[in-house]
N, CA, C and O atoms as CSV, one atom per row, in Angstrom:
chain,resi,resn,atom,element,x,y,z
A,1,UNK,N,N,26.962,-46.114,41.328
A,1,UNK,CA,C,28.353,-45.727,41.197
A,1,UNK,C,C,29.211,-46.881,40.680
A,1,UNK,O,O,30.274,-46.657,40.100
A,2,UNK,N,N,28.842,-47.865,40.849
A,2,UNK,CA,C,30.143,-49.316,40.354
A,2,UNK,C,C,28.792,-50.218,40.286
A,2,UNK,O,O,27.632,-49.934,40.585
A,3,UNK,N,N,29.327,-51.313,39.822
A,3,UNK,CA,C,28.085,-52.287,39.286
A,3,UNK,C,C,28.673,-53.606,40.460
A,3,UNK,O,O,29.649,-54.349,40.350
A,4,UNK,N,N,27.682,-53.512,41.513
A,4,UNK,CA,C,28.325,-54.274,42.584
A,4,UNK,C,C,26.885,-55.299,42.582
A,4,UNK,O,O,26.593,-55.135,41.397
A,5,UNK,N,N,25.723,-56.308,43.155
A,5,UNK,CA,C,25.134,-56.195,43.727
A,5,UNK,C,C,24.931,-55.883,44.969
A,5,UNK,O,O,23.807,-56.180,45.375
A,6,UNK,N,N,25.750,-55.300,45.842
A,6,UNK,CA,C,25.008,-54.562,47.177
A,6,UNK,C,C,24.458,-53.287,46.319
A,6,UNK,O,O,23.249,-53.131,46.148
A,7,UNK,N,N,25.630,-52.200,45.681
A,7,UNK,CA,C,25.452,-50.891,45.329
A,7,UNK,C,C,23.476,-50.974,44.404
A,7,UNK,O,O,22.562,-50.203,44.695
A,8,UNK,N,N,23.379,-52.266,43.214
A,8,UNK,CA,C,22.452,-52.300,42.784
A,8,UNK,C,C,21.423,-51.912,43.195
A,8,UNK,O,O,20.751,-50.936,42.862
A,9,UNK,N,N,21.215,-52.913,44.174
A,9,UNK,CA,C,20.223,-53.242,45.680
A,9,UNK,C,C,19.884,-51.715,45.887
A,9,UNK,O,O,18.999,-51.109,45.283
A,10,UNK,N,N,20.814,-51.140,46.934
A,10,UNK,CA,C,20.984,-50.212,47.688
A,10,UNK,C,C,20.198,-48.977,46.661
A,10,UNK,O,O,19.148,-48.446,47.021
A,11,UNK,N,N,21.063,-48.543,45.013
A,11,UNK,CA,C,20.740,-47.484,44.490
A,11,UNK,C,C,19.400,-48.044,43.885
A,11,UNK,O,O,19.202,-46.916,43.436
A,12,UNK,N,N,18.533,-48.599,43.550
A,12,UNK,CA,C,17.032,-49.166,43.256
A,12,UNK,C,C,16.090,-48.904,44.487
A,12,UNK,O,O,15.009,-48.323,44.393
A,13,UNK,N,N,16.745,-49.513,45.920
A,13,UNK,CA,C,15.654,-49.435,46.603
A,13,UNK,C,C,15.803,-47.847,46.803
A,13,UNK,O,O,14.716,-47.282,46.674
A,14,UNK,N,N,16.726,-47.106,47.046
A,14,UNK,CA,C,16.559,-45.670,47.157
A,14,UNK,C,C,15.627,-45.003,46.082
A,14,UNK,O,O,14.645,-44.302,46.326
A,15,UNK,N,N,16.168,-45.388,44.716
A,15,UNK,CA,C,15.059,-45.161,43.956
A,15,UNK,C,C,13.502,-45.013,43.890
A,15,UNK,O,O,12.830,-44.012,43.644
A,16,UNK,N,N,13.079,-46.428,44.210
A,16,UNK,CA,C,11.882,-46.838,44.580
A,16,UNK,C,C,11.199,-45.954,45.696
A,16,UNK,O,O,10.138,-45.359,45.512
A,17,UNK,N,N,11.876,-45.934,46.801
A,17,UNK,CA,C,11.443,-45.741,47.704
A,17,UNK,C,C,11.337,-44.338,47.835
A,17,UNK,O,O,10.630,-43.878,48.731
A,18,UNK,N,N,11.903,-43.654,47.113
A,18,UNK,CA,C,11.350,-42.369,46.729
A,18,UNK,C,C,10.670,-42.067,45.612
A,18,UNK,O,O,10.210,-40.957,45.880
A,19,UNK,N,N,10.388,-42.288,44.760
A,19,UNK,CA,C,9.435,-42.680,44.279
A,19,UNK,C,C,7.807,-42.867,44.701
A,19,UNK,O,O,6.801,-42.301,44.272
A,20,UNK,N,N,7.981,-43.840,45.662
A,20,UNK,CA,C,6.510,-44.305,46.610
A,20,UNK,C,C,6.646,-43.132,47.232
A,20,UNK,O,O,5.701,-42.380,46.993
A,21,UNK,N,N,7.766,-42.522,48.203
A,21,UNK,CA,C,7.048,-41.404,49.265
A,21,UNK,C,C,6.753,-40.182,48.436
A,21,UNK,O,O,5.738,-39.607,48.828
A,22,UNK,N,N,7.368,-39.596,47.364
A,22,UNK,CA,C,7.256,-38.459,46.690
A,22,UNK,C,C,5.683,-38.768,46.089
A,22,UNK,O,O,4.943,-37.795,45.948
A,23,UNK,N,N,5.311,-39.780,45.828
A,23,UNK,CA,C,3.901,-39.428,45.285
A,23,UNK,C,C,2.508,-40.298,46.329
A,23,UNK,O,O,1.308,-40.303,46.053
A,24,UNK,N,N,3.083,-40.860,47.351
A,24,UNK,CA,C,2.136,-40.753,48.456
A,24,UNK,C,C,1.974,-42.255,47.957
A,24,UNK,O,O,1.323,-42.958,48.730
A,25,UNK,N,N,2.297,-42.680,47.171
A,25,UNK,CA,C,1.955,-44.604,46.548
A,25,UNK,C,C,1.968,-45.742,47.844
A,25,UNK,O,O,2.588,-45.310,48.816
A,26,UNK,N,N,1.529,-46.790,47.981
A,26,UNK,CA,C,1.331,-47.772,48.893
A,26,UNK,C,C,1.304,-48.782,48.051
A,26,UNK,O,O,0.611,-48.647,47.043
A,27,UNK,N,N,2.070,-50.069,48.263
A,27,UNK,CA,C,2.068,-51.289,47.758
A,27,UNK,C,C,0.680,-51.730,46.791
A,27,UNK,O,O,0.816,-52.238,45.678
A,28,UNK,N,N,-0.401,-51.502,47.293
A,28,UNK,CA,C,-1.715,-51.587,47.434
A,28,UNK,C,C,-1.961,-51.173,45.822
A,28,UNK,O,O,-2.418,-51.931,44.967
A,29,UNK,N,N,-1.555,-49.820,45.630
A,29,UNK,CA,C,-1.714,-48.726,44.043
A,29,UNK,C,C,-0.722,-49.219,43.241
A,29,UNK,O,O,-0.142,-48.575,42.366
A,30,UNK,N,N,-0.504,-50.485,43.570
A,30,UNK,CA,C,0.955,-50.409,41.989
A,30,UNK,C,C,0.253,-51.793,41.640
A,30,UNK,O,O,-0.218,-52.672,42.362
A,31,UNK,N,N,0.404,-51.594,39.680
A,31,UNK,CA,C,-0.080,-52.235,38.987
A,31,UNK,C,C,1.332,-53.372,39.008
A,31,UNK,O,O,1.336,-54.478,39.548
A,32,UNK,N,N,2.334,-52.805,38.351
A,32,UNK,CA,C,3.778,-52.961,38.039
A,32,UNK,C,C,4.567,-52.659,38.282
A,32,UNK,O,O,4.599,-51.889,39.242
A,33,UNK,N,N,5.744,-53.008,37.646
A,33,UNK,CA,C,7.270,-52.153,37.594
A,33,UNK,C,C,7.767,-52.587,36.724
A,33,UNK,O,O,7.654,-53.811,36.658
A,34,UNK,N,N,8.580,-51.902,35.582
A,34,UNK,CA,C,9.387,-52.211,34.595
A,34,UNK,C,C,10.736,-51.875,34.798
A,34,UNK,O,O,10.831,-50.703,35.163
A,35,UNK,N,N,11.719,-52.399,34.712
A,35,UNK,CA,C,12.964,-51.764,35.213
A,35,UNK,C,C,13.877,-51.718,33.899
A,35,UNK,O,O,13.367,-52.392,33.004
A,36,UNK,N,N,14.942,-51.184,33.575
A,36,UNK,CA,C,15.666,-51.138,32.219
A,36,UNK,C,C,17.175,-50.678,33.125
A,36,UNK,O,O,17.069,-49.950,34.112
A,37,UNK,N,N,18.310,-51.102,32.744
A,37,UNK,CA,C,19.575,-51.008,33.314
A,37,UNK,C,C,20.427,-50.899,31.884
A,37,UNK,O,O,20.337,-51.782,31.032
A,38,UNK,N,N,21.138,-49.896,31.741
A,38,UNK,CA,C,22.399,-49.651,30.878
A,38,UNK,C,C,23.300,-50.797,30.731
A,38,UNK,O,O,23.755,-51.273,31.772
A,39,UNK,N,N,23.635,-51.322,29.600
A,39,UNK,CA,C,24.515,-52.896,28.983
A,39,UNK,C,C,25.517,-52.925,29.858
A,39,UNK,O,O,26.044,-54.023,30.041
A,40,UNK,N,N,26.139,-51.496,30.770
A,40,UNK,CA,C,27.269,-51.967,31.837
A,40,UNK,C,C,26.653,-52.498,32.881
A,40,UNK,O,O,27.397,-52.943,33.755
A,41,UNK,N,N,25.564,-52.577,33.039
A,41,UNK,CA,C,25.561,-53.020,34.626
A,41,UNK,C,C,24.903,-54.447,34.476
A,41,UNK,O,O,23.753,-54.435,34.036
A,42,UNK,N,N,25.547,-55.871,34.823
A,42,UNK,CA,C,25.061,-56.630,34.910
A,42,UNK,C,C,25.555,-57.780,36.106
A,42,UNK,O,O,25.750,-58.961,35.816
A,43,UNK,N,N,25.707,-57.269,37.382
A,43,UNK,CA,C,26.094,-57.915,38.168
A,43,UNK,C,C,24.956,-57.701,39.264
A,43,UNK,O,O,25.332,-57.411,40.400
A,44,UNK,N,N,23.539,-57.829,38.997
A,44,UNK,CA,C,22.286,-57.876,39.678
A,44,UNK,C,C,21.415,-56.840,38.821
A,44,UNK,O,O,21.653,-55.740,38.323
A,45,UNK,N,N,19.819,-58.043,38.894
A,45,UNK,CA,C,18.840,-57.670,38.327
A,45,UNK,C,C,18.287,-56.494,39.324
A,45,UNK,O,O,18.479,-56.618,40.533
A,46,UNK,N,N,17.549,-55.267,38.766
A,46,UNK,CA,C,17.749,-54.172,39.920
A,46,UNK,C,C,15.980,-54.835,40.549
A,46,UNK,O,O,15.719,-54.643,41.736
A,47,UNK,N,N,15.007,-55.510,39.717
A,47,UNK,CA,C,13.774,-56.365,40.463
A,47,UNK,C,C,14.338,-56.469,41.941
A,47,UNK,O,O,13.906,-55.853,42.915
A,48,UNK,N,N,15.296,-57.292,41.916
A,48,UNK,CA,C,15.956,-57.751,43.102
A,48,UNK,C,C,15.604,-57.100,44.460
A,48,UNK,O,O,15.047,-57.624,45.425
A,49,UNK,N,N,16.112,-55.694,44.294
A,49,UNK,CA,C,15.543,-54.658,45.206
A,49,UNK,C,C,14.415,-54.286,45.627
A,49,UNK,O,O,14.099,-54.045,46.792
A,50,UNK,N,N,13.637,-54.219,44.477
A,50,UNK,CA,C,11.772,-54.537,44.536
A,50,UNK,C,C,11.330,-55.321,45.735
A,50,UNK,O,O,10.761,-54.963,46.767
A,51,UNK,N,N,11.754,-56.505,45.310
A,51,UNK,CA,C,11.682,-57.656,45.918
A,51,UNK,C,C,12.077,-57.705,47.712
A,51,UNK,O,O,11.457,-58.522,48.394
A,52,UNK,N,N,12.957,-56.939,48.279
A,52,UNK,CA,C,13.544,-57.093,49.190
A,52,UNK,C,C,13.114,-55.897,49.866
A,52,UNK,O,O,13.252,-56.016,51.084
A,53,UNK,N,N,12.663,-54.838,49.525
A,53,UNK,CA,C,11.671,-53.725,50.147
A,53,UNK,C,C,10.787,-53.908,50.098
A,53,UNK,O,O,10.125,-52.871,50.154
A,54,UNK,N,N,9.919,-55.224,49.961
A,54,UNK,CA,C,8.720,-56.036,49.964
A,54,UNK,C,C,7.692,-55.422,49.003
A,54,UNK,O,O,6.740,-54.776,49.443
A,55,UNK,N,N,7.868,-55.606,47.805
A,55,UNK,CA,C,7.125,-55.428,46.679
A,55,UNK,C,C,6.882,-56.899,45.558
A,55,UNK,O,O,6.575,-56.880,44.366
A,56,UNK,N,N,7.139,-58.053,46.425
A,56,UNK,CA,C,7.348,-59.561,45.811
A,56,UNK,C,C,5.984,-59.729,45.256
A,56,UNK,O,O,5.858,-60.407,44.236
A,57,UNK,N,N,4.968,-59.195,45.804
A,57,UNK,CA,C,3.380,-59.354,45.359
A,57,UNK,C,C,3.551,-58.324,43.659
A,57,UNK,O,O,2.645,-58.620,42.880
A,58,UNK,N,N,4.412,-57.397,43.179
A,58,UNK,CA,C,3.825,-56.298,42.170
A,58,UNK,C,C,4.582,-57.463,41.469
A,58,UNK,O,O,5.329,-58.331,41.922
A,59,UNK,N,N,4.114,-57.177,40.139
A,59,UNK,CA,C,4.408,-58.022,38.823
A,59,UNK,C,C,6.282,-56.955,38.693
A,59,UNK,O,O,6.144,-55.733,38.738
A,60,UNK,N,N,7.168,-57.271,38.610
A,60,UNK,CA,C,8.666,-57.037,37.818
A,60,UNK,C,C,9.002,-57.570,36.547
A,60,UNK,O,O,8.846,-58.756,36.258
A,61,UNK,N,N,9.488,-56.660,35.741
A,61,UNK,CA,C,10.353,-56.896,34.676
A,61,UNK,C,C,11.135,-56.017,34.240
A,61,UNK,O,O,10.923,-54.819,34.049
A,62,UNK,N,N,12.549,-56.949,33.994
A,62,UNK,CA,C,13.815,-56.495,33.817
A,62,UNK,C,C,14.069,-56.541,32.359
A,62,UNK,O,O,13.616,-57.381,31.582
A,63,UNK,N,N,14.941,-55.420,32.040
A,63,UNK,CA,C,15.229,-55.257,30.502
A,63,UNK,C,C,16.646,-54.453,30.208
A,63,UNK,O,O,17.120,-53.839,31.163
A,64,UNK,N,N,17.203,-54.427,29.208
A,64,UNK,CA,C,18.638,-53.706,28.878
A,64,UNK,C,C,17.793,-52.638,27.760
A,64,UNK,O,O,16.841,-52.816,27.000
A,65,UNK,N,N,18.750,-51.336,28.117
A,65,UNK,CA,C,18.687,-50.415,27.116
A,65,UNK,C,C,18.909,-50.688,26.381
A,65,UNK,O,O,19.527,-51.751,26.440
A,66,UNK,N,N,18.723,-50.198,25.163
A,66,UNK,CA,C,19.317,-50.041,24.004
A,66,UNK,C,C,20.972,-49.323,24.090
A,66,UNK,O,O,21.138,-48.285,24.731
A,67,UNK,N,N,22.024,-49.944,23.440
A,67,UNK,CA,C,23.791,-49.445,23.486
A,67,UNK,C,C,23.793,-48.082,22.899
A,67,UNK,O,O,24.053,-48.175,21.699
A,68,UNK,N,N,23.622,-46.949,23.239
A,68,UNK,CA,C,23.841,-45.914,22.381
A,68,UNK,C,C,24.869,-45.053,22.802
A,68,UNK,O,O,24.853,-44.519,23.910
A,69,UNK,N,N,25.792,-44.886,21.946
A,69,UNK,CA,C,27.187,-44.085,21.875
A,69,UNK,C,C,27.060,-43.136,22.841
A,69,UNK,O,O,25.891,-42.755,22.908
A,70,UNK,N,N,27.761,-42.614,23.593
A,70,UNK,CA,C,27.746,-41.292,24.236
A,70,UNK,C,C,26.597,-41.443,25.114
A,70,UNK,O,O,25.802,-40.504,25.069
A,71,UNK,N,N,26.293,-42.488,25.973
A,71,UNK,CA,C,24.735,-42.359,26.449
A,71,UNK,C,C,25.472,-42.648,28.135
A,71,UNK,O,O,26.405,-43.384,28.454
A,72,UNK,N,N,24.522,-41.644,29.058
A,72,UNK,CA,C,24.805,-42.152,30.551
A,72,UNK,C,C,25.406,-43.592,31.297
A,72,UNK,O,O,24.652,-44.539,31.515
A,73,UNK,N,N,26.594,-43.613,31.589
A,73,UNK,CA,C,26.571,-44.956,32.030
A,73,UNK,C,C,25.953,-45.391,33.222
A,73,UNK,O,O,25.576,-44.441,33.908
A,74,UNK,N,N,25.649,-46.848,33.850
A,74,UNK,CA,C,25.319,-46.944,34.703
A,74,UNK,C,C,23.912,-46.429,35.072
A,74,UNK,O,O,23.627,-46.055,36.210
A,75,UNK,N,N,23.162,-46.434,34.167
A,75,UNK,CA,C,22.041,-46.311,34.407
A,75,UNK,C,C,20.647,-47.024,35.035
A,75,UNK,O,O,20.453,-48.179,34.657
A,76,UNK,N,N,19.825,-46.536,35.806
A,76,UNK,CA,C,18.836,-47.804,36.214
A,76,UNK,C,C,17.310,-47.204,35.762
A,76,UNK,O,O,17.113,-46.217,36.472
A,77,UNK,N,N,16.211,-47.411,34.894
A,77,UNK,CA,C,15.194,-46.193,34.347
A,77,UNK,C,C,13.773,-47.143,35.795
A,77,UNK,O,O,13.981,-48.271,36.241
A,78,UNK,N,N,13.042,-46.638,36.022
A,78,UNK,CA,C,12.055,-47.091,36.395
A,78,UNK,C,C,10.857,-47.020,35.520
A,78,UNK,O,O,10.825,-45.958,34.898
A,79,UNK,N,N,9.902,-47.785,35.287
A,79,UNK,CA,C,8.638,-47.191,34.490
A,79,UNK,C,C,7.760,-47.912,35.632
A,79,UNK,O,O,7.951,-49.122,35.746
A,80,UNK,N,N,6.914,-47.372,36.405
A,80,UNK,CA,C,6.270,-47.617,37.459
A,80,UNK,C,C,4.739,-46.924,37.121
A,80,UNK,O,O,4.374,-45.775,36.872
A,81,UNK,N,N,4.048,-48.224,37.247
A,81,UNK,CA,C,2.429,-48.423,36.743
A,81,UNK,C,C,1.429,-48.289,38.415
A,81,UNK,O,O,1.522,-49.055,39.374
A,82,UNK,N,N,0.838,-47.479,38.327
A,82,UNK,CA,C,0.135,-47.368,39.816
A,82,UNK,C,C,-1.578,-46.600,39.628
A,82,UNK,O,O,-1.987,-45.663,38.942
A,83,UNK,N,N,-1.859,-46.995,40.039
A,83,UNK,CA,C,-3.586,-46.412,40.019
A,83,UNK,C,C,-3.710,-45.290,40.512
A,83,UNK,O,O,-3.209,-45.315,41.636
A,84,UNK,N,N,-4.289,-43.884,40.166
A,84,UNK,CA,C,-3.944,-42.662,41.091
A,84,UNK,C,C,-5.024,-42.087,41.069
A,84,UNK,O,O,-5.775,-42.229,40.104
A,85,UNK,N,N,-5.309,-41.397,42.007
A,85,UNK,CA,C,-6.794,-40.435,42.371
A,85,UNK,C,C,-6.239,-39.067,41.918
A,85,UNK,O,O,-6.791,-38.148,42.522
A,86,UNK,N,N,-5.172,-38.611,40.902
A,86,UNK,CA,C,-4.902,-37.384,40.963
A,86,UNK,C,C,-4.214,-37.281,38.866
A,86,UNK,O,O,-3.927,-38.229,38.134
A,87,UNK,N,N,-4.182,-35.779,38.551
A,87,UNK,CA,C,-4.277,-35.798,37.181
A,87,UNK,C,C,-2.568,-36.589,37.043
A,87,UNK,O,O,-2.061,-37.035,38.072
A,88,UNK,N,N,-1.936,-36.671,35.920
A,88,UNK,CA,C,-0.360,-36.632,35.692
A,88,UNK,C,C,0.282,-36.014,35.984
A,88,UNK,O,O,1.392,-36.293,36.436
A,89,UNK,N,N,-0.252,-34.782,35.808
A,89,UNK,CA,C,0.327,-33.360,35.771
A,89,UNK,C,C,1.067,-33.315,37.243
A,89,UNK,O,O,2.182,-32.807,37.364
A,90,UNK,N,N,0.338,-33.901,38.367
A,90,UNK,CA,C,0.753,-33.336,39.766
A,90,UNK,C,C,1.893,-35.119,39.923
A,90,UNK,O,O,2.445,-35.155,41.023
A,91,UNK,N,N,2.200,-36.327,39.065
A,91,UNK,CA,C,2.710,-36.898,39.248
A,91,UNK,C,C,4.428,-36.520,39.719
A,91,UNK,O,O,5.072,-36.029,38.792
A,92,UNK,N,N,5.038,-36.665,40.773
A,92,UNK,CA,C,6.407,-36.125,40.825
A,92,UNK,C,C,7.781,-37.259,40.338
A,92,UNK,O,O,8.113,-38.115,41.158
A,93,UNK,N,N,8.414,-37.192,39.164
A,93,UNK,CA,C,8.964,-37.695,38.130
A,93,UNK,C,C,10.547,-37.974,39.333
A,93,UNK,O,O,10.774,-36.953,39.981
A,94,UNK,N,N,11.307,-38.876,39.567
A,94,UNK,CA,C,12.060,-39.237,40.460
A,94,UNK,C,C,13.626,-39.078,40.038
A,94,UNK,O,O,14.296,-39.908,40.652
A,95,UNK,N,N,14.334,-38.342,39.261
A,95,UNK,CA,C,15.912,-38.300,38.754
A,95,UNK,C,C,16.786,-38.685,40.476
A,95,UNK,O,O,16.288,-38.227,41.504
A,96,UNK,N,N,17.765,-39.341,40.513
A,96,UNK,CA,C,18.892,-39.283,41.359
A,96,UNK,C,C,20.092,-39.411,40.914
A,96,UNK,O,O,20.270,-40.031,39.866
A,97,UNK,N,N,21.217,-38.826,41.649
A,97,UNK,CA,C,22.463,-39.207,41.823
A,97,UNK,C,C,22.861,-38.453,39.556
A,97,UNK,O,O,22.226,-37.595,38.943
A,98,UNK,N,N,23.652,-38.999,39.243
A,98,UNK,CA,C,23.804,-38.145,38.000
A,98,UNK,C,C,22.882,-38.281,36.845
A,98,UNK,O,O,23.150,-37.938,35.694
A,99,UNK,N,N,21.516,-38.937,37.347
A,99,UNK,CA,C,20.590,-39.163,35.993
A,99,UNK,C,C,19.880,-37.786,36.126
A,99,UNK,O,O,18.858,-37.596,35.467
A,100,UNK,N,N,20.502,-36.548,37.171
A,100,UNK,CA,C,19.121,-35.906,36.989
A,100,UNK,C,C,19.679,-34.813,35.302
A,100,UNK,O,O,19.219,-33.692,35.083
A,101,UNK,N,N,20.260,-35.215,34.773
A,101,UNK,CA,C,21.211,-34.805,34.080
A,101,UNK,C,C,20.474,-35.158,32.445
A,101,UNK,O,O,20.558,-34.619,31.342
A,102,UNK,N,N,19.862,-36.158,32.905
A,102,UNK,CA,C,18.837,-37.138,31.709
A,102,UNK,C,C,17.331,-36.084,31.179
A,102,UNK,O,O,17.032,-35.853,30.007
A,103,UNK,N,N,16.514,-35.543,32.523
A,103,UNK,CA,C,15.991,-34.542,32.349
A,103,UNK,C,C,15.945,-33.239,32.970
A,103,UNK,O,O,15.154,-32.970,33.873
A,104,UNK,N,N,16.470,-32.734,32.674
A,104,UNK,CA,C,16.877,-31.379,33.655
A,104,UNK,C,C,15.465,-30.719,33.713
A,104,UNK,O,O,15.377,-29.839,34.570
A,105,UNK,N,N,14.060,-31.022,32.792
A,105,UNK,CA,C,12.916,-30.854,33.309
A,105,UNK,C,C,12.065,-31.342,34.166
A,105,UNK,O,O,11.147,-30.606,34.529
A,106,UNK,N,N,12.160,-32.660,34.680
A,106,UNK,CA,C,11.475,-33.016,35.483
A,106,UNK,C,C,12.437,-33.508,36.533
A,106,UNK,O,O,12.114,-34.564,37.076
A,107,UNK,N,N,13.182,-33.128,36.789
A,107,UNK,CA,C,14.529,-33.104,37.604
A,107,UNK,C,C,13.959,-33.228,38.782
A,107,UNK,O,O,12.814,-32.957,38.420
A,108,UNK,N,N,13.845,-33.468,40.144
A,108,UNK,CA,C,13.723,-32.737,41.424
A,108,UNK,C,C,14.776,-31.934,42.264
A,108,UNK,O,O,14.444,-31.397,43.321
């Protein structure tokens, strides 16, 4: 909602952390994390959060979108790398708060 670092923190680890419970993940199954944040938000790296819900062992990297006109503000994307015993197909894809707006198909 505002580019604070508490709000950062706070809206990442919610992220994350649903994320891990929606697809059953454990510290253990993650290769990575790639994180990407919209050119407004730069008052905390969203890693940060990673980091502090104890994920300091997974490899992080932080990156800026690309500026595109008319594009969601305030955005945070996850690309999350994990080893899985199950096809893609049953992978559950994580939208919150107004990104579910980004894919209204894999929405939850």
């Amino acid at each position: 909602d505002k580019d604070t670092p508490d709000e950062m923190v706070s809206a990442v680890s919610e992220l994350l952390a649903q994320m891990l419970s929606s697809n059953g993940l454990q510290t253990e199954d993650l290769i990575s994390i790639i994180f990407t944040a919209t050119p407004d938000l730069t008052s905390e790296f969203p890693a940060v959060a990673a980091r502090k819900i104890g994920l300091g062992n997974v490899p992080l990297l932080c990156s800026v979108e690309i500026d595109v006109p008319q594009a969601l503000p305030r955005v945070v994307r996850i690309l999350l790398h994990a080893q899985l015993d199950r096809p893609l197909a049953e992978v559950k894809h994580i939208y919150l708060r107004g990104a579910t707006v980004l894919r209204k198909d894999l929405a939850q």
